[in-house]
NURO-718112 format. One record per residue (C-alpha): residue in one letter; x, y, z. Coordinates in nm, 4 decimals. Layout:
BEGIN
   vexgu          X          Y          Z
       A          X          Y          Z
...
//
This chain:
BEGIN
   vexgu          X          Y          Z
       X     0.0000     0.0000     0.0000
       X     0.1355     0.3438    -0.1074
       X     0.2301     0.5151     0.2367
       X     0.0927     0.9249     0.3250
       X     0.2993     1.0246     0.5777
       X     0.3488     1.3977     0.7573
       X     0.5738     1.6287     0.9276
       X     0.3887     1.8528     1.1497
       X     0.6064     2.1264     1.3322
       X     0.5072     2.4042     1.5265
       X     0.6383     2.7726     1.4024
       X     0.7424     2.8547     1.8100
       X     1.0705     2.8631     1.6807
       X     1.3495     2.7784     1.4435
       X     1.4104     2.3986     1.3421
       X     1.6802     2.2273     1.4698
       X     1.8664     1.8808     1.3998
       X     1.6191     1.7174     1.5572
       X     1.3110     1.8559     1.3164
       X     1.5443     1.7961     1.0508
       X     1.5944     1.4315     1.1450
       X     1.2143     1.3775     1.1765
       X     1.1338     1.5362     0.8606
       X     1.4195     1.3745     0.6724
       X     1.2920     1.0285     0.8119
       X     0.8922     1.1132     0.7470
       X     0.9879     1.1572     0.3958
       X     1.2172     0.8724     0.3628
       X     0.8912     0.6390     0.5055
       X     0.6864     0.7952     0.1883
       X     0.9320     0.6842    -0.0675
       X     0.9305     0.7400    -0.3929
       X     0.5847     0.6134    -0.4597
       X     0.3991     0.7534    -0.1546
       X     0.2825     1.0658    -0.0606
       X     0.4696     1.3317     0.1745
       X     0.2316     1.6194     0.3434
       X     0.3813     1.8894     0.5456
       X     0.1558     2.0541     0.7797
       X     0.1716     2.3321     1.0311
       X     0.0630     2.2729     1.4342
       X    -0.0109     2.6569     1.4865
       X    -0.2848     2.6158     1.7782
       X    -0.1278     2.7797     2.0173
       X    -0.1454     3.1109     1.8490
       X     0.0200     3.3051     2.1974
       X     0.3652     3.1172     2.0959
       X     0.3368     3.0991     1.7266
       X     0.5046     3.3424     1.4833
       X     0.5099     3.4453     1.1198
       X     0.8804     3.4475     1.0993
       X     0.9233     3.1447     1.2028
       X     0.6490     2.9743     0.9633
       X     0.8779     3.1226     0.7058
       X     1.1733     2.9361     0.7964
       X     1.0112     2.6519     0.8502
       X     0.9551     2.6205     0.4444
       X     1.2882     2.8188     0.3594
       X     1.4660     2.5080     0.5878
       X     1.2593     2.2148     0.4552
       X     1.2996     2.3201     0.1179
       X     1.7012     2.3948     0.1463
       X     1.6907     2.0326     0.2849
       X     1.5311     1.9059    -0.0663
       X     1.2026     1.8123     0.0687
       X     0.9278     1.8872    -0.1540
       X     0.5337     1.8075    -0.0163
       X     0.2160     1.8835    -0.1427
       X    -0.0035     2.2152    -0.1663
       X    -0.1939     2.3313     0.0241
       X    -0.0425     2.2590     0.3629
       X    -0.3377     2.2096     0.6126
       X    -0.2107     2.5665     0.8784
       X    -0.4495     2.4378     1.1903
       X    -0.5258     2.7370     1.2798
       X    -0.7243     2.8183     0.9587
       X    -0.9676     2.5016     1.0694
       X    -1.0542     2.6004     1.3834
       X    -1.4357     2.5096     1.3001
       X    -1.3587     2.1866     1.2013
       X    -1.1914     2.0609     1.5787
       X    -1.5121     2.2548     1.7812
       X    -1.7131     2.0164     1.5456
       X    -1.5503     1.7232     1.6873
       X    -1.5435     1.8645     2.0251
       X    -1.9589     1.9062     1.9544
       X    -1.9818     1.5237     1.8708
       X    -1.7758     1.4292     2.1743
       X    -2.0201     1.6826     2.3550
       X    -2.3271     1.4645     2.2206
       X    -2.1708     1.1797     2.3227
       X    -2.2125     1.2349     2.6912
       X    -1.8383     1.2382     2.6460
       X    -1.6967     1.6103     2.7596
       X    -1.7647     1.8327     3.0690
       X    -1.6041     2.1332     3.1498
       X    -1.3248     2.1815     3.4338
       X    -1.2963     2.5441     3.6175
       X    -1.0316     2.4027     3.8363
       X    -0.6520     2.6159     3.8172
       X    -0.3466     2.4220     3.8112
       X    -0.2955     2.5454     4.1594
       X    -0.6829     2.4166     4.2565
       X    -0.5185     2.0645     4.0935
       X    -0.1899     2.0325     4.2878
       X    -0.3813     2.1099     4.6444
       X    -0.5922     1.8625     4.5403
       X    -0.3481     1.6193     4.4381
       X    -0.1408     1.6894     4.7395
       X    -0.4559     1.5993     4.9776
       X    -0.4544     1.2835     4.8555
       X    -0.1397     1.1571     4.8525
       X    -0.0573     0.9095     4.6423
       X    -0.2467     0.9942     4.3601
       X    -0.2102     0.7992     4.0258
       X     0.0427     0.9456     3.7410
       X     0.0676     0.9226     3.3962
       X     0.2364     1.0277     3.0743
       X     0.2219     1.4123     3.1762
       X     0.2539     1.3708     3.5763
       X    -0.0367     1.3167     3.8181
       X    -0.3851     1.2399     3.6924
       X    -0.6869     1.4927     3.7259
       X    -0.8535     1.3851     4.0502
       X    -1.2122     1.4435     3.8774
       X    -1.2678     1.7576     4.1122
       X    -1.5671     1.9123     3.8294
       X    -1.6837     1.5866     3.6980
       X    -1.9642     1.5314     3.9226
       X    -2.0667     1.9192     3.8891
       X    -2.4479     1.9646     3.7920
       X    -2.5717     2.1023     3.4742
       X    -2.6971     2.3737     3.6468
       X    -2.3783     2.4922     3.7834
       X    -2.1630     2.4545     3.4855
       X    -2.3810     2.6733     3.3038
       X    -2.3927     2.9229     3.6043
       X    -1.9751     2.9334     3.6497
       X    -1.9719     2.9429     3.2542
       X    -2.2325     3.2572     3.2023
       X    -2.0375     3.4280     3.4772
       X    -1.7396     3.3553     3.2459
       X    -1.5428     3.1773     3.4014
       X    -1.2040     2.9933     3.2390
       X    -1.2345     2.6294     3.1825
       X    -1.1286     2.3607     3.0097
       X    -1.3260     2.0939     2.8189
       X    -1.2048     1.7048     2.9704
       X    -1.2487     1.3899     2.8286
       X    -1.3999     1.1216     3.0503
       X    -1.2126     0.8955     3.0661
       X    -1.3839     0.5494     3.2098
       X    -1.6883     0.6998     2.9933
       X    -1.5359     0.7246     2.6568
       X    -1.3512     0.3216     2.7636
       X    -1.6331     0.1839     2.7773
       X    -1.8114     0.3338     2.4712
       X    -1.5298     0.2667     2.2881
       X    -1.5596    -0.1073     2.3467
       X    -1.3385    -0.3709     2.4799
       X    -0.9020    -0.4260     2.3717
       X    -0.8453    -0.1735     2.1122
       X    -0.4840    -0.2339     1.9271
       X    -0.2232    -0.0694     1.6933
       X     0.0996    -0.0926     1.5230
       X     0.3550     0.0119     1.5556
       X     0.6452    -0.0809     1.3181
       X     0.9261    -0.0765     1.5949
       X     0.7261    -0.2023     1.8390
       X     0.4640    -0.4420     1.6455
       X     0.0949    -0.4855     1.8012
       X     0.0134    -0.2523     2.0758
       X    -0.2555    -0.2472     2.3309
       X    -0.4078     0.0759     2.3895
       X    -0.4619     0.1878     2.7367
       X    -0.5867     0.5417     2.7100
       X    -0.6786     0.5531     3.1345
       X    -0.3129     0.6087     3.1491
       X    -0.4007     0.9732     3.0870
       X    -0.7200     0.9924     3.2953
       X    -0.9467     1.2468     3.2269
       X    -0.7067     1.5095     2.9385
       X    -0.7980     1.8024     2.8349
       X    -0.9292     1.8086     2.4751
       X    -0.9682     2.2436     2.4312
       X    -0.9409     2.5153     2.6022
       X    -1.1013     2.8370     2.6357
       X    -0.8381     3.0482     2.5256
       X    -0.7195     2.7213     2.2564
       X    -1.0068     2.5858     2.1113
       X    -0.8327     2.2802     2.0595
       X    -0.5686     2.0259     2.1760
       X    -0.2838     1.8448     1.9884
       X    -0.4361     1.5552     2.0912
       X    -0.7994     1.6335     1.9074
       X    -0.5960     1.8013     1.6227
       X    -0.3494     1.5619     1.5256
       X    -0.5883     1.2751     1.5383
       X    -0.8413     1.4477     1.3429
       X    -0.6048     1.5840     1.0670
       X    -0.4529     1.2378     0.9840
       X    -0.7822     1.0889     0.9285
       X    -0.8960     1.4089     0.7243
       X    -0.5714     1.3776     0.5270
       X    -0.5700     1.0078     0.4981
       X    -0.2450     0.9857     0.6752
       X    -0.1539     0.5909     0.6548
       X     0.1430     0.6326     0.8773
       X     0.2349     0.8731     1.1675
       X     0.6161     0.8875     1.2137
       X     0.7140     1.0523     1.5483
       X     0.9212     1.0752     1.8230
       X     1.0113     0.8164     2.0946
       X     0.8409     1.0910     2.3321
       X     0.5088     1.0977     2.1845
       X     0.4692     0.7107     2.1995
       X     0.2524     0.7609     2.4612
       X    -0.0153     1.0018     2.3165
       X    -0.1136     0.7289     2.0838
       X    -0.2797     0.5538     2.3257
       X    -0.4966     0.8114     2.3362
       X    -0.5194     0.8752     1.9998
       X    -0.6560     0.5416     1.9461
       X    -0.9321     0.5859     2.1543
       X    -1.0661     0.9027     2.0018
       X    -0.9761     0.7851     1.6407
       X    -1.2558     0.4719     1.8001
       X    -1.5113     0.6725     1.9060
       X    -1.4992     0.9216     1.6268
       X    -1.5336     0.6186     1.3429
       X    -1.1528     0.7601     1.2435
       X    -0.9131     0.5322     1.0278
       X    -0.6285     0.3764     1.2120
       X    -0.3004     0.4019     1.0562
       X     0.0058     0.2363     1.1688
       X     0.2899     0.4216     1.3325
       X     0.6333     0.4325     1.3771
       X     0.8034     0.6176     1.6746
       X     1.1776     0.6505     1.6058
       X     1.4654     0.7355     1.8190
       X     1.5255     1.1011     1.9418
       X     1.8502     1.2918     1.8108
       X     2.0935     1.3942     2.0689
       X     2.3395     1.5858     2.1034
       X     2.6972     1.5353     2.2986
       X     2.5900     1.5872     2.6264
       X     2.3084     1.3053     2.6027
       X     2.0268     1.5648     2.5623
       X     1.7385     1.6159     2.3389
       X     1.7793     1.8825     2.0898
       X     1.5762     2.2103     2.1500
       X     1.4594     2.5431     2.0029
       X     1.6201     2.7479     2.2573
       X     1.9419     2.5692     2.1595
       X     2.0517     2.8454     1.8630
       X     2.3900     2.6665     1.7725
       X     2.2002     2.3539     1.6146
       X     1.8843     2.5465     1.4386
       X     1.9124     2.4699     1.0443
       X     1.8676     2.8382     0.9976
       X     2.2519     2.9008     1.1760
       X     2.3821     2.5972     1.0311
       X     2.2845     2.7104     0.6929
       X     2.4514     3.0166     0.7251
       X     2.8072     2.8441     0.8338
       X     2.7990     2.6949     0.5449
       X     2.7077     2.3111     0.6542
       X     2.5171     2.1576     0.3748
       X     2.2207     1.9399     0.3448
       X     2.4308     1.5946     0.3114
       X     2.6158     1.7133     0.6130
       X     2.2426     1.7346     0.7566
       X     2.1650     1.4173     0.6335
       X     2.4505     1.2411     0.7805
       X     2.4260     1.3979     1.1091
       X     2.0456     1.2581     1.1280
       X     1.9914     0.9157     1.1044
       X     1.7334     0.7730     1.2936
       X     1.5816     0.3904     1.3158
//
């Protein structure tokens, strides 16, 4: 089967070695014969900046990737992920959450112990027993407030052992609780990576994600949504993470390694290339 795959960065800064190892190895999975979609995770429009969706295509391009028009920019589709968020609401499947992250850790901290998971310790369901009747009361006195998945609701409409694959990894059990009860949107961000990125590669077809080692997680969850939203399953592969000499993961802030000042000391794309092998 002909392969779609994507690279998805986010314009909060310049691409490094490590964007230019994922992107490098996205297109490689394509091949000749497959299809290769760039597309731009822009939801968080406080961090996000014009000059650095710019680079993004002036780097890609100087590294002789070519994708298709148009790129999907999230934050032009907007609509689309409050439409999902509307079937989740009709599914009995959303609620909203007023609690701050300090009205979280006190809570967390009373109870000792609590459960953790991919992104530290679980929501302890503070708002998820809150009436009707008050939500809409704390929401028409505009209050901020988040839009939660829950969790041992969505399970068990979902049905019983869903799986995925994961070419490194082969068959995978999905076990979405791990995340308890995530956020989905927002008030301020009308949408999550989470709701985004599973809802683009179904819109776009994608037949295989290719991502970092440190997103292996999310598709747990991913799988659960792409279930209860009737969403194609592709397979996956989650390859190694680039480091550099000191053993850590390569970062924006880190200006030395961006593509854009490696460009300009005259390292060329082959040098790129050879620098960024990943399995």
């Amino acid at each position: 089967m002909t392969a779609i795959t994507r690279f998805a960065p986010s314009p909060t800064g310049y691409l490094h070695l490590g964007h230019a190892a994922s992107a490098l190895f996205c297109a490689k999975q394509a091949g000749l014969d497959g299809r290769f979609l760039l597309r731009i995770e822009d939801i968080d429009q406080t961090r996000c900046r014009p000059e650095f969706l710019s680079a993004i295509y002036e780097d890609l391009a100087w590294l002789g990737l070519r994708w298709e028009d148009p790129v999907r920019i999230q934050s032009d589709h907007f609509a689309d992920y409050q439409n999902v968020l509307d079937r989740l609401t009709e599914m009995g499947l959303l609620y909203p959450c007023f609690c701050t992250r300090k009205d979280i850790q006190a809570e967390v901290a009373r109870i000792g112990n609590a459960p953790h998971g991919p992104d530290g310790a679980l929501y302890p369901g503070t708002c998820r027993h809150c009436s009707a009747t008050e939500r809409a009361e704390r929401i028409e006195a505009g209050e901020s407030y988040a839009l939660r998945l829950d969790m041992d609701g969505a399970i068990k409409q979902a049905g019983p052992e869903l799986v995925w694959f994961d070419r490194a990894l082969g068959k995978q059990i999905a076990t979405p609780q791990i995340f308890g009860d995530v956020v989905l949107a927002r008030k301020d961000t009308p949408t999550s990576y989470h709701l985004s990125v599973t809802h683009d590669d179904h819109l776009q077809g994608v037949t295989l994600v290719t991502r970092g080692q440190d997103l292996f997680f999310a598709s747990h969850l991913h799988r659960l949504l792409q279930e209860l939203l009737g969403y194609d399953v592709p397979e996956y592969h989650h390859h190694g993470l680039l480091t550099g000499a000191d053993g850590k993961r390569f970062a924006k802030r880190d200006k030395s390694k961006t593509l854009r000042s490696m460009r300009e000391d005259g390292t060329t794309p082959p040098q790129v290339s050879e620098l960024t092998q990943l399995t």
